[in-house]
N, C-alpha and C positions, 0 to 999 in steps of 0.2 A: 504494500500500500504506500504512496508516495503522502506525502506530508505540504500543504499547502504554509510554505512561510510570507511573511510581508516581504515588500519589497526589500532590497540591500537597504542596510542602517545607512553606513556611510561609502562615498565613491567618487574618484577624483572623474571627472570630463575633459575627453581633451587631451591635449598636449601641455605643456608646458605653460600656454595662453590661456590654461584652461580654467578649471573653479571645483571648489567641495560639494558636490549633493550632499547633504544629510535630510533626512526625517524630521521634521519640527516634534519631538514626543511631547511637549507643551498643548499639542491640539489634540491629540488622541484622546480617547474614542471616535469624537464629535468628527473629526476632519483627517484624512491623511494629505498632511500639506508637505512639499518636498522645499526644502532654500540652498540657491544657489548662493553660495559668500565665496568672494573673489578677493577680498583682502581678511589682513589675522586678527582683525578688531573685530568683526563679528564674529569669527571662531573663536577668540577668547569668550565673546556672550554668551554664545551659544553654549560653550562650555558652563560659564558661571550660572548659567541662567536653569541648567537642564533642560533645554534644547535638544544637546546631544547628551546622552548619560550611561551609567554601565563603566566599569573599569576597563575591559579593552575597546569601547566606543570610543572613551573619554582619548585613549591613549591613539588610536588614527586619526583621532581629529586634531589632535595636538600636532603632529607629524605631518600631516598636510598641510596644516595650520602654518608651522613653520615656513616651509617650502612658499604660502603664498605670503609670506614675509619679506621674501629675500628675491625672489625672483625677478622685480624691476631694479636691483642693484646695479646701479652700471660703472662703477669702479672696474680696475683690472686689477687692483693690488690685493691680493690673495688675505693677507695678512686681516688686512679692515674688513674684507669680505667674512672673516670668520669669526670676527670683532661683532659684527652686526649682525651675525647669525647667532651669537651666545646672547645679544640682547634679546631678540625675537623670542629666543627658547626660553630664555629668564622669563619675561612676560606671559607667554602661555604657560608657564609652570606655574604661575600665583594663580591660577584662576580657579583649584580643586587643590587641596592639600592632602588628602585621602588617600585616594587610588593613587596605587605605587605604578602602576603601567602607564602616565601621564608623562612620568617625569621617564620612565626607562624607554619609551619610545622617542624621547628628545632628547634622551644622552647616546642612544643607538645612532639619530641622527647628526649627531655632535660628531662624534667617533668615525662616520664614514665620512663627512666634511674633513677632517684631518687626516683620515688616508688614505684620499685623493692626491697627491704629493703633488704629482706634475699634471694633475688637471689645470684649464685655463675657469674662467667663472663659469661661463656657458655648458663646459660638461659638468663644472661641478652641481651647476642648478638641476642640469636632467638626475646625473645619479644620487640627489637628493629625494629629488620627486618619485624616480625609479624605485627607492627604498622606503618609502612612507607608503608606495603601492602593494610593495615586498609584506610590508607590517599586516596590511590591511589582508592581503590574501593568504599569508601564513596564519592570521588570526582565525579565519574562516576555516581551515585544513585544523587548527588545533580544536576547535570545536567540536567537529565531525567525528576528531577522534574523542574527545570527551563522550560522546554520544555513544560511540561503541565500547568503551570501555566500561560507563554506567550503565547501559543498559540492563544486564543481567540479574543489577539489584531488585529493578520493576517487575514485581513479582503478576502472575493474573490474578485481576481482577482486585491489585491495592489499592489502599487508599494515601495518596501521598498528598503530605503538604509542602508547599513553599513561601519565600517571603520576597516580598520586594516585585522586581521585572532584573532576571539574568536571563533573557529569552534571547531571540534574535534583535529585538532593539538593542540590547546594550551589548553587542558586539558587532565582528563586522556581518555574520550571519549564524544559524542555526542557535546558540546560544551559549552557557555554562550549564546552569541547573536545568535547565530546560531541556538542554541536548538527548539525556538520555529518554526522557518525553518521548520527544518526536523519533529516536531510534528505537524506541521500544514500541510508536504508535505504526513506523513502517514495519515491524516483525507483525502487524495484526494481533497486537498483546492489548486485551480491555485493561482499564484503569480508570482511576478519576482522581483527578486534581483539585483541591482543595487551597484555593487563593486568598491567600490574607490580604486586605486591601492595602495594605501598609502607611500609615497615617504617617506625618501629617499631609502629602502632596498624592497619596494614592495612587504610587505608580503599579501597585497590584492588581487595583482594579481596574484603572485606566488605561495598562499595560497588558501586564502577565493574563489577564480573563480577554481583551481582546486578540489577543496572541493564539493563544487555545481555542478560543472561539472561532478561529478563521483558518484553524489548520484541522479542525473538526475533533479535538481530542475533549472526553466532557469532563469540565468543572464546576465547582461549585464556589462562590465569592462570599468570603466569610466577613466578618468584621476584625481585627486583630484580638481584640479581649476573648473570643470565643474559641481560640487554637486548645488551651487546657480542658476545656468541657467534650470538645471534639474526640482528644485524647484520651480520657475518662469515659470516653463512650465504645473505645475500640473501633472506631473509623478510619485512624491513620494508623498505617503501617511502616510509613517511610518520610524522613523529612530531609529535603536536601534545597539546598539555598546555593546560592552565590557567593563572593568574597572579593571585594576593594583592595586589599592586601593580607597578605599571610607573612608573618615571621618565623623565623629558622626554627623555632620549636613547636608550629602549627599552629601558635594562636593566631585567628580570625577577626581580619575587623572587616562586616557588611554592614548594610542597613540597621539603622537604628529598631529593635524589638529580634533581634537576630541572637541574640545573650539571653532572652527572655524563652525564644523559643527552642536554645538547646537543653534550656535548664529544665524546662518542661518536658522535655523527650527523656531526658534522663530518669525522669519523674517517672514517667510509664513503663521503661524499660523499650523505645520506640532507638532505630535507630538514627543518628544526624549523621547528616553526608552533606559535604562543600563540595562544589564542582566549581574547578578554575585554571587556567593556561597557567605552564609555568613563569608565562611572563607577571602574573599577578605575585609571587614569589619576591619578598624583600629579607635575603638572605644576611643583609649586612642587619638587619634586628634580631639581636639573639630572641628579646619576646615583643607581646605584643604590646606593652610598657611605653613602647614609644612610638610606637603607630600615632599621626598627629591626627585629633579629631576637630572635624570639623563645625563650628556652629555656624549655624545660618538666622535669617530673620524670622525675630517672633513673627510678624505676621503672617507666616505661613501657618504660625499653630493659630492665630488669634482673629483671620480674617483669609484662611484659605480658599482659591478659587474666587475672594472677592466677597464673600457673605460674611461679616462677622458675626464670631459664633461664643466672643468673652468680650469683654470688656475694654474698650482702645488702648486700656494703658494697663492691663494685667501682667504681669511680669510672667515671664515664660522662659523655661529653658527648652531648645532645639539644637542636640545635637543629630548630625546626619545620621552617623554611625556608633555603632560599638563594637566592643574586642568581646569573642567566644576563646575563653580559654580550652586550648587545645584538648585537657580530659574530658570534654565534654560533645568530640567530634570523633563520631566512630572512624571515618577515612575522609578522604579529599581524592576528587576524582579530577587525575589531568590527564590531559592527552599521550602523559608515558606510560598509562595506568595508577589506580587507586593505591593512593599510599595508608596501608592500614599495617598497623596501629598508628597512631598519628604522633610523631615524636621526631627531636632536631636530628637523631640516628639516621630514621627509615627517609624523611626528607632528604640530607646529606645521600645518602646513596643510589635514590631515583634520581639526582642531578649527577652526580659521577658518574652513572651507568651509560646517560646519554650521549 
C-alpha cells in the first residue's frame, strides 16, 4: 500500500538565481500555502516564527538560508567572502537555540566553504548551494530509513501515541516518529494513532492529525491532559515522539509535555521510543544539563491563534521544550538502527560502527 505524504517541506528552485519553497505550517489545517523567500531575512522569520519547524526542517532551511545570503556577493577576495558567510550563519543560528541540526547544518556549510581551497567565489556559491541540496536529500534517505528500522515495533492492530508534529512537515520528507507510521501503514499493518494536540501552538493537531489524515492512517486527537487516562485504560501500546536534540548519554530535549509523557509511560509499564537522524545527535553534551531551552512569548499561552483565553497581563511561563532523561527512553530509533538500551556506551558505538 503506498502512503499519501504532503507535499516536500522544504526545496530549493532553480539554479543558483533561484529561491526556498517551504510550507507556511503557520496556515495549516485551514490552507496549504507554499512561500517562495529569495533573500535570508525571511528564512531567519520563517525560522523564528515557525513557519518552517521540526529539527531537521529547521536545519535545511538554515542551509539554504545561508546560501541565499551570500550568493549576490560580488567581491573576489576569498578571505571577506568567508568573513561574510560566518556572519550570514551567525545570524540564522540566533533565530532557534534548541534544535542542535540548525547550527550542525551551518557549521557542515562553514567546513565545505573552507575546503574549497582553490575554488574562485562562483564555484564556491554553487558547491554551497550543491550541499545545503546534499542536506536536504540525505535528510529525506535518513528518514526512510528510520521508517524501516521502527517499523517492526508497530505491533497489529496498536495503539500508539505521539506528541508534537515529527511527520513529514518537520523534515525534508516522510518524517522521524512518524516514519515508522507510514512504513508500517505501507506493510498493510492496522493501527491507530492517538495525537496529543500539543498546546500551546497545537502543532498536533494542526499538524500531526492532518498528516495522518491525508495519508489515510486512523487517528484519534486527544487533548494533552488526557494521555494518563488513555494509559490507564490500556489503549496505548506504544509511544514514540521526536527529538530537537539528544546528548551523548541519551537524554532528550523535544517539545515541551515530552518529560511528562515519558514519565507517564513508565507509569504503565508502556514503552517510549524517540525517532531521530543522527544528525539531531549533540555528542559534544555529555547530558542533557545543557541543552539551551528555549522560551518564547507568553502570548502564545495567553492569546493563542488570537482569542484571549487569560488575562492580558497574567504572567506565564513558555518554554518550547524539555529534556527526557535518558532512563526513561526504552530506544531511539535512527537510521543506523534502534539504539537500545539507551546509554552514552551503546550511543558511542552506533556512531563508531558507521
Amino acid at each position: 500500500m503506498s502512503v499519501k505524504l504532503p507535499p516536500p517541506t522544504i526545496e530549493w528552485i532553480g539554479g543558483l538565481d533561484g529561491y526556498v519553497e517551504l510550507i507556511d505550517q503557520t496556515r495549516l489545517p485551514e490552507k496549504l500555502v507554499k512561500l517562495q523567500l529569495r533573500q535570508v531575512e525571511p528564512v531567519w522569520e520563517a525560522i523564528k516564527s515557525l513557519r518552517v519547524r521540526g529539527a531537521p526542517a529547521i536545519g535545511i532551511a538554515a542551509a539554504m538560508g545561508a546560501v541565499l545570503g551570500v550568493r549576490n556577493f560580488s567581491g573576489t577576495d576569498r578571505t571577506t567572502f568567508l568573513r561574510a558567510f560566518d556572519e550570514v550563519a551567525d545570524y540564522l543560528a540566533s533565530s532557534r537555540p534548541t534544535a542542535v541540526n540548525l547550527t550542525w547544518a551551518l557549521s557542515r556549510l562553514r567546513e565545505c566553504a573552507k575546503c574549497e581551497i582553490s575554488a574562485d567565489i562562483a564555484t564556491l556559491k554553487q558547491r554551497l548551494l550543491d550541499e545545503a541540496k546534499t542536506i536536504r536529500d540525505e535528510d529525506e534517505a535518513m528518514c526512510r530509513a528510520i521508517g524501516r528500522h521502527g517499523q517492526a515495533l508497530i505491533c497489529e492492530h496498536a495503539g500508539i501515541l505521539t506528541h508534537c508534529n515529527a511527520g513529514s512537515l518537520a523534515t525534508a520528507r516522510y518524517g522521524t516518529a512518524l516514519a515508522p507510521m507510514y512504513a508500517a501503514h505501507e506493510l498493510n499493518r492496522y493501527f491507530r494513532v492517538f495525537v496529543d494536540e500539543t498546546r500551546p501552538l497545537l502543532q498536533g493537531s494542526r499538524l500531526t492529525a492532518w498528516e495522518l489524515h491525508e495519508a489515510g492512517i486512523e487517528s484519534v486527537l486527544i487533548c494533552d491532559n488526557m494521555a494518563g487516562s488513555l494509559m490507564q485504560s490500556g489503549k496505548i501500546d506504544l509511544v514514540i515522539t521526536g527529538a530537537d536534540r539528544i546528548a551523548a548519554n541519551g537524554d532528550v530535549a523535544n517539545k515541551i509535555g515530552t518529560y511528562a509523557l515519558a514519565v507517564l509511560a513508565g507509569a504503565h509499564g508502556i514503552p517510549f521510543y524517540v525517532a531521530a537522524p543522527s544528525s539531531t545527535f549533540d555528542l559534544s553534551l555529555h547530558d542533557g544539563s545543557k541543552i539551551p531551552i528555549e522560551q518564547r512569548d507568553p502570548d502564545e499561552v495567553r492569546s493563542g491563534f488570537g482569542c484571549m483565553t487569560a488575562p492580558a497581563d497574567a504572567p506565564c511561563y513558555n518554554p518550547a521544550f524539555d529534556v527526557t532523561p535518558a532512563n526513561f527512553v526504552r530506544g531511539i530509533i535512527t537510521e543506523r538502527g534502534i539504539i537500545e538500551p539507551v546509554c552514552a556506551k551503546a550511543i558511542a558505538a552506533i556512531f563508531q560502527s558507521s
